[in-house]
N, CA, C and O atoms as a CHARMM CRD file, in Angstrom:
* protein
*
  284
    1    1 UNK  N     -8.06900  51.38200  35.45800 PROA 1      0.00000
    2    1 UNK  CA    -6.66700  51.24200  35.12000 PROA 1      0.00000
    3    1 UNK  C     -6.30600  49.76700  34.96000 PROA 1      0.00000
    4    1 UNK  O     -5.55900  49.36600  34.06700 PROA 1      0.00000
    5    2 UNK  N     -7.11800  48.65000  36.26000 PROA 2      0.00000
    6    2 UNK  CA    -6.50900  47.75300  35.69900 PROA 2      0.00000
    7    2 UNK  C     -7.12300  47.09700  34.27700 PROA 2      0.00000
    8    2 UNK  O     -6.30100  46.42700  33.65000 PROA 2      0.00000
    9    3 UNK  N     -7.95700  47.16500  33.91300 PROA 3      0.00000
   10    3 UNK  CA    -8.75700  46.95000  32.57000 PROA 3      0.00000
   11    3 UNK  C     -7.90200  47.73800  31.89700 PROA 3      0.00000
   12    3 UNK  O     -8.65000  47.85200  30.92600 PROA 3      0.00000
   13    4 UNK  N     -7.01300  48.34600  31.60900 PROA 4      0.00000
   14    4 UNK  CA    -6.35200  48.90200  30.84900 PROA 4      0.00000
   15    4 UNK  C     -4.76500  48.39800  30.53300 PROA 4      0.00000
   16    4 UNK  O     -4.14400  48.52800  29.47800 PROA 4      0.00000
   17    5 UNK  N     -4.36100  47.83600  31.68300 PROA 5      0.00000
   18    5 UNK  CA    -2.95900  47.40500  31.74100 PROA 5      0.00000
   19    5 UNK  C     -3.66600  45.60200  31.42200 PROA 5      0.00000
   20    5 UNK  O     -2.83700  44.92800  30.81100 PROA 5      0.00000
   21    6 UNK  N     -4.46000  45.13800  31.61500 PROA 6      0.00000
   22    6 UNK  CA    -4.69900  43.83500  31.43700 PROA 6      0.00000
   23    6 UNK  C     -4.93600  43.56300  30.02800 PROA 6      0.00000
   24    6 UNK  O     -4.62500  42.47400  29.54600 PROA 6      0.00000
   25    7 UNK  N     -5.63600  44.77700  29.12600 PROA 7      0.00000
   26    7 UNK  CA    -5.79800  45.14400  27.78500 PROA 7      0.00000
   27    7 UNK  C     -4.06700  44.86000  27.12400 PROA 7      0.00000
   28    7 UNK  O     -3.79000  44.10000  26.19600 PROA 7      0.00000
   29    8 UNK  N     -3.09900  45.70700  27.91000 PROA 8      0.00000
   30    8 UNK  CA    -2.32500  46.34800  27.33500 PROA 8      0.00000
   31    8 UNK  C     -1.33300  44.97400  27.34300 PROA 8      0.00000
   32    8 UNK  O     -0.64200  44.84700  26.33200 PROA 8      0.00000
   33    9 UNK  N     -1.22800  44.17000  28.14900 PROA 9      0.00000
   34    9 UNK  CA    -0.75400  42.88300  28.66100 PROA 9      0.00000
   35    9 UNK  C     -1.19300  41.96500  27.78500 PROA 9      0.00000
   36    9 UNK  O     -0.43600  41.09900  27.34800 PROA 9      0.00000
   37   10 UNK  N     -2.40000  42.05300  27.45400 PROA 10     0.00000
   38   10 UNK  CA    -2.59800  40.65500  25.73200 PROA 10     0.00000
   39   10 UNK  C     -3.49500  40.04300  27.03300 PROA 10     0.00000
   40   10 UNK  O     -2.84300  39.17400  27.61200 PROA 10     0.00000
   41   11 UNK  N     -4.50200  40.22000  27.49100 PROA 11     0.00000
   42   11 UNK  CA    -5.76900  39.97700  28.18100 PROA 11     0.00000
   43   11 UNK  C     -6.24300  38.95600  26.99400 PROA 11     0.00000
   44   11 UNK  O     -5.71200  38.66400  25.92300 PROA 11     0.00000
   45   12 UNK  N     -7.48000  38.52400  27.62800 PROA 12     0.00000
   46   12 UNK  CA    -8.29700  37.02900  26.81300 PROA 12     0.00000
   47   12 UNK  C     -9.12100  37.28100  25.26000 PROA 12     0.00000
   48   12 UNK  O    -10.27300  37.50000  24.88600 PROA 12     0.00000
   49   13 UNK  N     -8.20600  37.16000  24.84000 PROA 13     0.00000
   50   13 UNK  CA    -8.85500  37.45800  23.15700 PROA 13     0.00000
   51   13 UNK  C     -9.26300  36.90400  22.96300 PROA 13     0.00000
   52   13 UNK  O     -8.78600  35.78900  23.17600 PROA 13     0.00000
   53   14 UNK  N    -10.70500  37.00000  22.29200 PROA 14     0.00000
   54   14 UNK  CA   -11.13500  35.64400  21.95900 PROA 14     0.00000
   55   14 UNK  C    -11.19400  34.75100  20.57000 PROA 14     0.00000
   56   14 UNK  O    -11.81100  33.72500  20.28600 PROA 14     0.00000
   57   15 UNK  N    -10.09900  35.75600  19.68200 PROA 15     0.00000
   58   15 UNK  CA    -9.62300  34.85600  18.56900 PROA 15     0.00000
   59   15 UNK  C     -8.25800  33.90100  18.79000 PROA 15     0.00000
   60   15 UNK  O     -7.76800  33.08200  18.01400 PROA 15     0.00000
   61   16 UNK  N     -7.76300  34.36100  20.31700 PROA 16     0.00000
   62   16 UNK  CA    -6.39100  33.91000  20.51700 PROA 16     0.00000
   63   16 UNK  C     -7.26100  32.55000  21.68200 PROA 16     0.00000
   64   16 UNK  O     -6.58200  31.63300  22.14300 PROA 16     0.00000
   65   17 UNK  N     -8.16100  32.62200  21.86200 PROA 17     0.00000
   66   17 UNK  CA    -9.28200  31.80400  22.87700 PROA 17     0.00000
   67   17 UNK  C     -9.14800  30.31100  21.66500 PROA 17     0.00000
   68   17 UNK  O     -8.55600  29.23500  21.74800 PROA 17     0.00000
   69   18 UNK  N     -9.75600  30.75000  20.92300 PROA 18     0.00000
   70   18 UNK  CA   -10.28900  29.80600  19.73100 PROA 18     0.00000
   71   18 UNK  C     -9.22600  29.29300  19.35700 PROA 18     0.00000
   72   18 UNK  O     -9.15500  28.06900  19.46700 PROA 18     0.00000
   73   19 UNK  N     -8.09500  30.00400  18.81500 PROA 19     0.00000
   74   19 UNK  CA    -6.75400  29.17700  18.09200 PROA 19     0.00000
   75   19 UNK  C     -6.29100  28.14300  19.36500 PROA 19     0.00000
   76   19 UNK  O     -5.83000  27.06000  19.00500 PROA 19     0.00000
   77   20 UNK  N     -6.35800  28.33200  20.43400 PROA 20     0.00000
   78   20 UNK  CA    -5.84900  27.63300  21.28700 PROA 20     0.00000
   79   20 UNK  C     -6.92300  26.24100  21.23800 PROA 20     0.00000
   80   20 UNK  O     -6.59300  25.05500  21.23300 PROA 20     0.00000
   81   21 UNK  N     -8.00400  26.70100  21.21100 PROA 21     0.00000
   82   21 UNK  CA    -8.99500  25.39200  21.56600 PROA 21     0.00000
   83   21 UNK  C     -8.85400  24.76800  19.94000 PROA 21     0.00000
   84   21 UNK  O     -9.75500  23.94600  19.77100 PROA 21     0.00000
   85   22 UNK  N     -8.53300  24.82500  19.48200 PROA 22     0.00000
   86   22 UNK  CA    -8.41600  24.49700  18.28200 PROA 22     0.00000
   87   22 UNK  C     -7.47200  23.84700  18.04900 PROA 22     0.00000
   88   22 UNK  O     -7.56400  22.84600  17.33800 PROA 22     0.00000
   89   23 UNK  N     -6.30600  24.25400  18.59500 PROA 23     0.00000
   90   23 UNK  CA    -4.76200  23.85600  18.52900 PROA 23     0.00000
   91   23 UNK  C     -5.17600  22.47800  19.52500 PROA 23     0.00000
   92   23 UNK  O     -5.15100  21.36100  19.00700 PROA 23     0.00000
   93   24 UNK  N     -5.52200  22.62900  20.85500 PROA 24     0.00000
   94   24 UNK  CA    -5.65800  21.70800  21.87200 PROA 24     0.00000
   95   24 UNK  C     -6.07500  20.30500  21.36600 PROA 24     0.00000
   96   24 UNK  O     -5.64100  19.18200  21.62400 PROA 24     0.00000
   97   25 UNK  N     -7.53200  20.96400  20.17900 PROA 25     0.00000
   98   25 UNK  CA    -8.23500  19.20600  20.02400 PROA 25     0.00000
   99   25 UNK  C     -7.30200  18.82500  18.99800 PROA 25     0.00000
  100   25 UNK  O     -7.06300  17.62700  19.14900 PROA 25     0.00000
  101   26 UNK  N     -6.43000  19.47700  17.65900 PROA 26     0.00000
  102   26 UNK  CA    -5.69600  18.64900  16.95000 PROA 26     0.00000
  103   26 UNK  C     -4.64500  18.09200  17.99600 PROA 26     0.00000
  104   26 UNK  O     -4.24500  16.95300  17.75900 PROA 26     0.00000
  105   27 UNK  N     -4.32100  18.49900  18.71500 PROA 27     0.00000
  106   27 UNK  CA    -2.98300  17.58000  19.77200 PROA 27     0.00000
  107   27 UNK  C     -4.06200  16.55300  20.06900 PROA 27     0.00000
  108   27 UNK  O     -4.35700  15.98200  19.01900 PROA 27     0.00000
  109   28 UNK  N     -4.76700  16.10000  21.11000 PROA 28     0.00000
  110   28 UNK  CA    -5.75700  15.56500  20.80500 PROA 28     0.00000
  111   28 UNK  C     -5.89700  14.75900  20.07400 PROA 28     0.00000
  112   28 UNK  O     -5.30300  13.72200  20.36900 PROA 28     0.00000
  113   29 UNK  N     -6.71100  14.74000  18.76000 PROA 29     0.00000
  114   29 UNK  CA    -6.70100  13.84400  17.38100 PROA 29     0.00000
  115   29 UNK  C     -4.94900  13.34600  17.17100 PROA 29     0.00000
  116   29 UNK  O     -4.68300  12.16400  17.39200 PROA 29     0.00000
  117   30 UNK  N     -4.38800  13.82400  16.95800 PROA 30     0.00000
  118   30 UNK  CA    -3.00200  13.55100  16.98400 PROA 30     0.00000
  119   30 UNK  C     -2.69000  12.14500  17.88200 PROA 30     0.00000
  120   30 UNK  O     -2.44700  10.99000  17.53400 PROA 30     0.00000
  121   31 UNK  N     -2.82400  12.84800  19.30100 PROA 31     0.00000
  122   31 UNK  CA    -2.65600  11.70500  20.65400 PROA 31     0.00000
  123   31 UNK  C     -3.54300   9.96800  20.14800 PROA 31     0.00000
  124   31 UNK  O     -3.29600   8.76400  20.22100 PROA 31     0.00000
  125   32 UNK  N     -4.36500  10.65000  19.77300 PROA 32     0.00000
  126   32 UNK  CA    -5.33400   9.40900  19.21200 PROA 32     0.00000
  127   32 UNK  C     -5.00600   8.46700  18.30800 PROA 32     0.00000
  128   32 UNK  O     -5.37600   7.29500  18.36400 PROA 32     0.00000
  129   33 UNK  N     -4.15700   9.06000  17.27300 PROA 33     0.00000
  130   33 UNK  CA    -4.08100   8.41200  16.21400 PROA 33     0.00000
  131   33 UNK  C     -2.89300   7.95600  16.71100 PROA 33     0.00000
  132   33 UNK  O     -2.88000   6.72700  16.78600 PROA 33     0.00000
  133   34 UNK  N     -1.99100   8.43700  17.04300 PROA 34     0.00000
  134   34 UNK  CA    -0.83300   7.88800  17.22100 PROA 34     0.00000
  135   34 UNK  C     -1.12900   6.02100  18.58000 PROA 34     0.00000
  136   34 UNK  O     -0.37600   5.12900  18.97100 PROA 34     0.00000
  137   35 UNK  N     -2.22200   6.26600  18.72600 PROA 35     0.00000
  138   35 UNK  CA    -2.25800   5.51500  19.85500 PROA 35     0.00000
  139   35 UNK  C     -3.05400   4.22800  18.92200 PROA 35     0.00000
  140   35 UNK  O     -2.73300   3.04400  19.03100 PROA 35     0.00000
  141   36 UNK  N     -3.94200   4.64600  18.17300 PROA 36     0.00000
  142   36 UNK  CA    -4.19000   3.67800  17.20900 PROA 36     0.00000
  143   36 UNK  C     -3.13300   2.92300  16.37700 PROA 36     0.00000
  144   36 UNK  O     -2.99200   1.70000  16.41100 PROA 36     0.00000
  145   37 UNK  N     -2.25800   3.94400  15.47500 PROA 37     0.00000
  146   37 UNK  CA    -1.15500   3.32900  14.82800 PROA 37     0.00000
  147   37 UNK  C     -0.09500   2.66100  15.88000 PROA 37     0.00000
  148   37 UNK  O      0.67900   1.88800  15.31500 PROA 37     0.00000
  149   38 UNK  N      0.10700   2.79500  17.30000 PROA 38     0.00000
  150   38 UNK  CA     0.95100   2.09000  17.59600 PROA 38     0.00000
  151   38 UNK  C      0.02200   0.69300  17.89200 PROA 38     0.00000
  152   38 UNK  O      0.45000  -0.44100  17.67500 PROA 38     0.00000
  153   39 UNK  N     -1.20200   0.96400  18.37700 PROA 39     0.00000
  154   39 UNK  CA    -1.61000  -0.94900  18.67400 PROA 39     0.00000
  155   39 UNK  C     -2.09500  -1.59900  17.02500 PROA 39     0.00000
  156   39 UNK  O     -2.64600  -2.69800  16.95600 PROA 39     0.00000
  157   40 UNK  N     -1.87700  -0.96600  16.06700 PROA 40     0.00000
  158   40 UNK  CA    -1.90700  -1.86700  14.49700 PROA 40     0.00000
  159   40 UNK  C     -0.46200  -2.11300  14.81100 PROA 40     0.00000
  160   40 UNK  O     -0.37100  -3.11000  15.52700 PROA 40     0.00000
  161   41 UNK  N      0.35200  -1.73600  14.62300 PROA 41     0.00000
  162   41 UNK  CA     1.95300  -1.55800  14.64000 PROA 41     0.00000
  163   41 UNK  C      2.15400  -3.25400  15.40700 PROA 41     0.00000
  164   41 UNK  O      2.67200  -4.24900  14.90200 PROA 41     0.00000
  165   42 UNK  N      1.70600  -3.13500  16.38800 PROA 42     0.00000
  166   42 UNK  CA     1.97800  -4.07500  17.77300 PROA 42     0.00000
  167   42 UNK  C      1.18500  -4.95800  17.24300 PROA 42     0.00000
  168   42 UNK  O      1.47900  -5.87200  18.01300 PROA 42     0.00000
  169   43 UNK  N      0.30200  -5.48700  16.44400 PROA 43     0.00000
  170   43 UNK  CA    -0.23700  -6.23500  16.31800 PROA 43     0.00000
  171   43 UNK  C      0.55700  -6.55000  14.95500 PROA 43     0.00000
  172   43 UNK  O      1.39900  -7.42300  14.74300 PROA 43     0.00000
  173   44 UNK  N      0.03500  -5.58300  14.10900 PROA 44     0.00000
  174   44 UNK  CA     1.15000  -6.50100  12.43800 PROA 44     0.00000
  175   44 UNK  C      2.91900  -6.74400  13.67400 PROA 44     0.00000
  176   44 UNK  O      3.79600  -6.91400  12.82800 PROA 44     0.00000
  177   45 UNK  N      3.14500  -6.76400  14.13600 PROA 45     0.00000
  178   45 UNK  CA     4.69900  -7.21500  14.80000 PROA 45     0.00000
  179   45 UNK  C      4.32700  -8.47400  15.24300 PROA 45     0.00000
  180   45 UNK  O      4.82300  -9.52900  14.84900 PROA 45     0.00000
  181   46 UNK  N      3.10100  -8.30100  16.39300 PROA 46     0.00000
  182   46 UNK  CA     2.95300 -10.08800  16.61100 PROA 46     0.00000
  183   46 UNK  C      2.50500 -10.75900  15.32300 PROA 46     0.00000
  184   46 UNK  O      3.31100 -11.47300  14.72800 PROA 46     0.00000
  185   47 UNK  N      1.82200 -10.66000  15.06100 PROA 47     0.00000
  186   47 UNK  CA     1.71600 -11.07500  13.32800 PROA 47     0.00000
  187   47 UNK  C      2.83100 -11.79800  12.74700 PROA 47     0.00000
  188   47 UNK  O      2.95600 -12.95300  12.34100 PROA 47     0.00000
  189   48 UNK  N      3.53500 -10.88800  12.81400 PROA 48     0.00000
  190   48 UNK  CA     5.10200 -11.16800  11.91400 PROA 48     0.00000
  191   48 UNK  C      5.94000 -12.13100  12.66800 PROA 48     0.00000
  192   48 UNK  O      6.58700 -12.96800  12.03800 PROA 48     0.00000
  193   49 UNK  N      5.98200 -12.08900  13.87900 PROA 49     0.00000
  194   49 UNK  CA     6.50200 -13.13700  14.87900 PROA 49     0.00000
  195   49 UNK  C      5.90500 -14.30700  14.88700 PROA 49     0.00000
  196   49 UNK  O      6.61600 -15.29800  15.05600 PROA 49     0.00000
  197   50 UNK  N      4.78500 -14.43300  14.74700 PROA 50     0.00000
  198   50 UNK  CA     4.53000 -15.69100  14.52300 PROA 50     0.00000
  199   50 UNK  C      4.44900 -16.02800  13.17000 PROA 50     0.00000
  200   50 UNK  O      3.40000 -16.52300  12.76000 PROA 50     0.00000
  201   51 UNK  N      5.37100 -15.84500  12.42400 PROA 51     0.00000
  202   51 UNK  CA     5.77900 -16.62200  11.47700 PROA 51     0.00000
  203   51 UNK  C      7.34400 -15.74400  10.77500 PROA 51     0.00000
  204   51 UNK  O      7.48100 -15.09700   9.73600 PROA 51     0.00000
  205   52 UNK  N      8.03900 -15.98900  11.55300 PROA 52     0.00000
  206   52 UNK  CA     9.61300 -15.48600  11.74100 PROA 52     0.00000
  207   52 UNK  C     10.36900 -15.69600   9.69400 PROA 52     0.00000
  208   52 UNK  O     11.15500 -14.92000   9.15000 PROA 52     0.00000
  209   53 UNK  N      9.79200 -16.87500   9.12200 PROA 53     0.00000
  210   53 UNK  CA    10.42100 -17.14900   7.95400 PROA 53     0.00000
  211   53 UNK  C      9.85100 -16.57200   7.01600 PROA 53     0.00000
  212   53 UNK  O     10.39000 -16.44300   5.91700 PROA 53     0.00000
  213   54 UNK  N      8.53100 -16.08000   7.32600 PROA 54     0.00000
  214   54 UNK  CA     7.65800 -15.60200   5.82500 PROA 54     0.00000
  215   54 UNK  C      8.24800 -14.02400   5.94100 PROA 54     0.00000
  216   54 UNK  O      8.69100 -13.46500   6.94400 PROA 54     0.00000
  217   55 UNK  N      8.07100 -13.38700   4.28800 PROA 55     0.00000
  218   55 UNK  CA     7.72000 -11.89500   4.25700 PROA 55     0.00000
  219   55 UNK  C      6.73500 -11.45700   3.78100 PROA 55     0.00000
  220   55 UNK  O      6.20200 -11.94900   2.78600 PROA 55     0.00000
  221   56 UNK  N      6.21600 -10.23500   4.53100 PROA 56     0.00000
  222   56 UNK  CA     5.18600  -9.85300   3.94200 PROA 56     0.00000
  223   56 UNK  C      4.91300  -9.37600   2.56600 PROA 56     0.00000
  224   56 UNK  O      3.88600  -8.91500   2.06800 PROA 56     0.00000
  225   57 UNK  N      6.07500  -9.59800   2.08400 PROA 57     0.00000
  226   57 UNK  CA     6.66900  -8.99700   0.89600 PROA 57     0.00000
  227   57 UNK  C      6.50900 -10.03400  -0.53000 PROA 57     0.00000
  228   57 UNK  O      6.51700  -9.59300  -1.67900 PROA 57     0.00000
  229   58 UNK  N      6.31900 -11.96700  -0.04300 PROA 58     0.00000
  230   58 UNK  CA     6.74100 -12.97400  -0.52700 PROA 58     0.00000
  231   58 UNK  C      5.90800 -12.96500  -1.47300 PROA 58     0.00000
  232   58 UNK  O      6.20000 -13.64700  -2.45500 PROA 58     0.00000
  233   59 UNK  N      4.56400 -12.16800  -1.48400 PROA 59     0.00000
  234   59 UNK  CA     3.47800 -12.88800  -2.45900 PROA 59     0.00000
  235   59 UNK  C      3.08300 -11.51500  -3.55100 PROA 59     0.00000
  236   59 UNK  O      2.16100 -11.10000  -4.25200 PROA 59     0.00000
  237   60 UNK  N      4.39100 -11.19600  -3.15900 PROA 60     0.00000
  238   60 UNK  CA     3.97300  -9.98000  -4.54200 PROA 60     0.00000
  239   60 UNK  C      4.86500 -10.05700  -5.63700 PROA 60     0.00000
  240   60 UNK  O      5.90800  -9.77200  -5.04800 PROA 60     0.00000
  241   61 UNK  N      5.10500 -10.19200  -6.50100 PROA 61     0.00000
  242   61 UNK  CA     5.45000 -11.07300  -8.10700 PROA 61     0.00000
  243   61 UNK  C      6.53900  -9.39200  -8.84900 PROA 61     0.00000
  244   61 UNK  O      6.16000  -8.55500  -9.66700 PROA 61     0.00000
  245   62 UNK  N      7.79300  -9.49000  -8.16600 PROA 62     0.00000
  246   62 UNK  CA     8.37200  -8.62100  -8.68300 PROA 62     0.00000
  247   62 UNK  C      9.46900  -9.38500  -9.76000 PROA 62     0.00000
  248   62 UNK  O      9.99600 -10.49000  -9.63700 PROA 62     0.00000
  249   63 UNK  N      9.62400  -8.30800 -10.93700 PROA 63     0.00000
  250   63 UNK  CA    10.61900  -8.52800 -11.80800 PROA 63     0.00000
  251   63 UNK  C     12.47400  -7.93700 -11.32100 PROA 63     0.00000
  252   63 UNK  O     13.07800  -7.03700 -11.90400 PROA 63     0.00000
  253   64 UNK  N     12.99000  -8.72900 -10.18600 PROA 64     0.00000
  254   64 UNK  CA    14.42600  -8.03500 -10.29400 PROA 64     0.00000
  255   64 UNK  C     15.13300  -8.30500 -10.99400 PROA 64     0.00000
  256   64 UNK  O     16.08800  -8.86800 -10.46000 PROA 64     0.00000
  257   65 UNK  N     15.23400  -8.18300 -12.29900 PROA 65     0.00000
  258   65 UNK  CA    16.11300  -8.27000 -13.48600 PROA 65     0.00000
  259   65 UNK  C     16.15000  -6.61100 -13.95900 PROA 65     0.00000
  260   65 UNK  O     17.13700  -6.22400 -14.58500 PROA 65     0.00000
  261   66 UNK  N     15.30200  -5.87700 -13.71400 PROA 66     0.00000
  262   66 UNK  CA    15.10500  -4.99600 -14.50400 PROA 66     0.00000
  263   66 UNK  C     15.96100  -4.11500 -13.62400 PROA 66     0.00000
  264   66 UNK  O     16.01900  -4.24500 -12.40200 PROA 66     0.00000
  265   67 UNK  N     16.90300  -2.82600 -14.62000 PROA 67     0.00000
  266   67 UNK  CA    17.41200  -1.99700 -13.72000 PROA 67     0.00000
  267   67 UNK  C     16.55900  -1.20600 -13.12600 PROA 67     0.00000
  268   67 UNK  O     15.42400  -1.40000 -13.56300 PROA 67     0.00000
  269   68 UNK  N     16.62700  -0.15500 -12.07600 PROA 68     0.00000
  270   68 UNK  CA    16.20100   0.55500 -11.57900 PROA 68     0.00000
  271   68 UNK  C     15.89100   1.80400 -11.69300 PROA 68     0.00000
  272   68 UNK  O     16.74400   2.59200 -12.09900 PROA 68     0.00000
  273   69 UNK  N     14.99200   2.10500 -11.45900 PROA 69     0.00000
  274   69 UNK  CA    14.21200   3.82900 -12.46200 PROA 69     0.00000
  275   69 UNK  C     15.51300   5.02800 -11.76700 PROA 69     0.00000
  276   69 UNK  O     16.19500   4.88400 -10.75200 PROA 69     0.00000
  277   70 UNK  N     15.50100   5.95200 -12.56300 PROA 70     0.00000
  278   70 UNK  CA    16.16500   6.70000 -12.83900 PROA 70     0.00000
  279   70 UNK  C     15.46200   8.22800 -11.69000 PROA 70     0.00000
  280   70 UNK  O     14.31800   8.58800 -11.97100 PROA 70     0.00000
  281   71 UNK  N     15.95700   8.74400 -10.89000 PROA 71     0.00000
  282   71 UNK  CA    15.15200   9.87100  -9.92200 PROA 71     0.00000
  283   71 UNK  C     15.53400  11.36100 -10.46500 PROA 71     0.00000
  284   71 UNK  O     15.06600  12.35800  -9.91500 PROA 71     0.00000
């Protein structure tokens, strides 16, 4: 009986086993990356602090005369 009510209860499936371990390591990879992009982040910031007047923007050769594209 209890093999039956533990059945009947959503007991250990083992396709519902897998989606979970699956789900777990992308959180995981996720946790990771995010931990990478914040110490680039923290680093292009000190970067940028030490030199408060430049942009990263200064050495790229835009035309602002031209109007602006149409969306």
């Amino acid at each position: 009986m209890a093999k039956a009510l533990l059945g009947y209860v959503g007991g250990s499936d083992p396709r519902l086993l897998a989606e979970m371990r699956r789900l777990q390591q992308r959180v995981q990879d996720l946790e990771s990356e995010l931990v990478r992009i914040q110490t680039e982040n923290d680093a292009l910031s000190a970067a940028a602090a030490q030199h408060p007047g430049e942009s990263l923007l200064d050495g790229i050769d835009i035309d602002v005369s031209q109007e602006p594209a149409l969306t």
